[in-house]
C-alpha positions in Angstrom: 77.2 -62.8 149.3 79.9 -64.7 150.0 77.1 -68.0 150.5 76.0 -67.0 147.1 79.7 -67.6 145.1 80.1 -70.7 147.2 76.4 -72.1 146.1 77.6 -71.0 142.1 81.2 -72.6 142.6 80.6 -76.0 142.0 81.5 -79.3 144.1 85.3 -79.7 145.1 87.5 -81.3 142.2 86.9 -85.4 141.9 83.1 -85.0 143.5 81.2 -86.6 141.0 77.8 -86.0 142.1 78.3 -82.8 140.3 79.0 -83.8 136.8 75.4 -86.2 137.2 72.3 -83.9 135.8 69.6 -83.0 138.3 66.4 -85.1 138.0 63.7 -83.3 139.1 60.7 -84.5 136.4 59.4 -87.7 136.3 59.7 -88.4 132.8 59.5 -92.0 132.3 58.9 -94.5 128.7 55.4 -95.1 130.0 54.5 -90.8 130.3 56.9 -89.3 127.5 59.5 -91.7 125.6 57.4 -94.5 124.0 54.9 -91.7 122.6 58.0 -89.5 121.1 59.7 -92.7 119.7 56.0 -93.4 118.4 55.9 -89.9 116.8 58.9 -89.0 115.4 60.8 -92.4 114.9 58.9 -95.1 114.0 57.9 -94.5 110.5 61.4 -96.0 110.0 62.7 -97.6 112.8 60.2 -100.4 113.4 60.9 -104.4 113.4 57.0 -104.1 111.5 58.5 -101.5 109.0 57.8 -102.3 105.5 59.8 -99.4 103.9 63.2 -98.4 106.4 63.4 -94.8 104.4 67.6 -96.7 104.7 67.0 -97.4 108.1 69.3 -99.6 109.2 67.6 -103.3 109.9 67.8 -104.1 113.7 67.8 -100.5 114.6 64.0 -100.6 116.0 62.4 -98.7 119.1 59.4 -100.5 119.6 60.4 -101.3 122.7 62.2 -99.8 125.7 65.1 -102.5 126.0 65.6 -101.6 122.4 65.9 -97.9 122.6 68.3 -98.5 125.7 70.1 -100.9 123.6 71.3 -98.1 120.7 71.3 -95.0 124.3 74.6 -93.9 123.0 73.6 -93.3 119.5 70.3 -91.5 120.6 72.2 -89.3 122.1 74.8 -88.9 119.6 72.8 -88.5 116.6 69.3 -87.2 118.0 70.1 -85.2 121.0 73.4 -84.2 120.5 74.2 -83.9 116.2 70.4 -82.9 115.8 70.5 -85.2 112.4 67.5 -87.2 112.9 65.1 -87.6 112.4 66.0 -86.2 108.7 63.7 -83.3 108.0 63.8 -82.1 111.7 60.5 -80.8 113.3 61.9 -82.3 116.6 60.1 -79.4 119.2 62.7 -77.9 121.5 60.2 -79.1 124.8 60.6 -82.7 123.7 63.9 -82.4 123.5 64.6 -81.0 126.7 62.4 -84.2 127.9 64.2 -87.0 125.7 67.1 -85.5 127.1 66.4 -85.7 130.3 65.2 -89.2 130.3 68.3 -90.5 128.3 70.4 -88.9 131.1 68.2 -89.5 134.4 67.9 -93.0 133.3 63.7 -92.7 133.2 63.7 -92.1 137.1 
């Protein structure tokens, strides 16, 4: 019993190996991202875009360099403010997967 509460307590103060998620799946741009960016953001966020929707020009993800490049608003907007894309229909799994691959760093 007394293993158990030490196993649930968390690392000491000041470890920060605890605050860093636990990356066991091997979602990566190739298996997951490219295909979701591809799916659910693309229709507006594309350099080959004709009509942006009010997408903001030189926000694209065609590529992964460019969805690294705008990381912090992903997560902001997407992941954390669940305001895009606009009419929603985001599925909880590939959220849980974006997620994951915004904070594992695609490892």
């Amino acid at each position: 019993m007394i293993l158990l509460l030490f196993a649930c307590a968390g690392a000491p103060d000041g470890d920060t190996a605890a605050a860093e998620p636990t990356c066991t799946t091997a979602v990566t741009w190739q298996n997951f991202t490219d295909g979701f960016f591809a799916s659910y953001c693309r229709s507006c966020h594309a350099s080959t875009t004709d009509d942006r929707y009010g997408a903001p020009v030189g926000v694209d993800f065609d590529t992964e360099a460019q969805v690294r490049a705008q990381e912090s608003a992903v997560r902001r907007v997407v992941l954390d403010g669940s305001s895009m894309p606009p009419g929603g229909g985001l599925l909880p799994d590939d959220l849980a997967l974006l997620r994951e691959w915004v904070e594992c760093g695609g490892r």
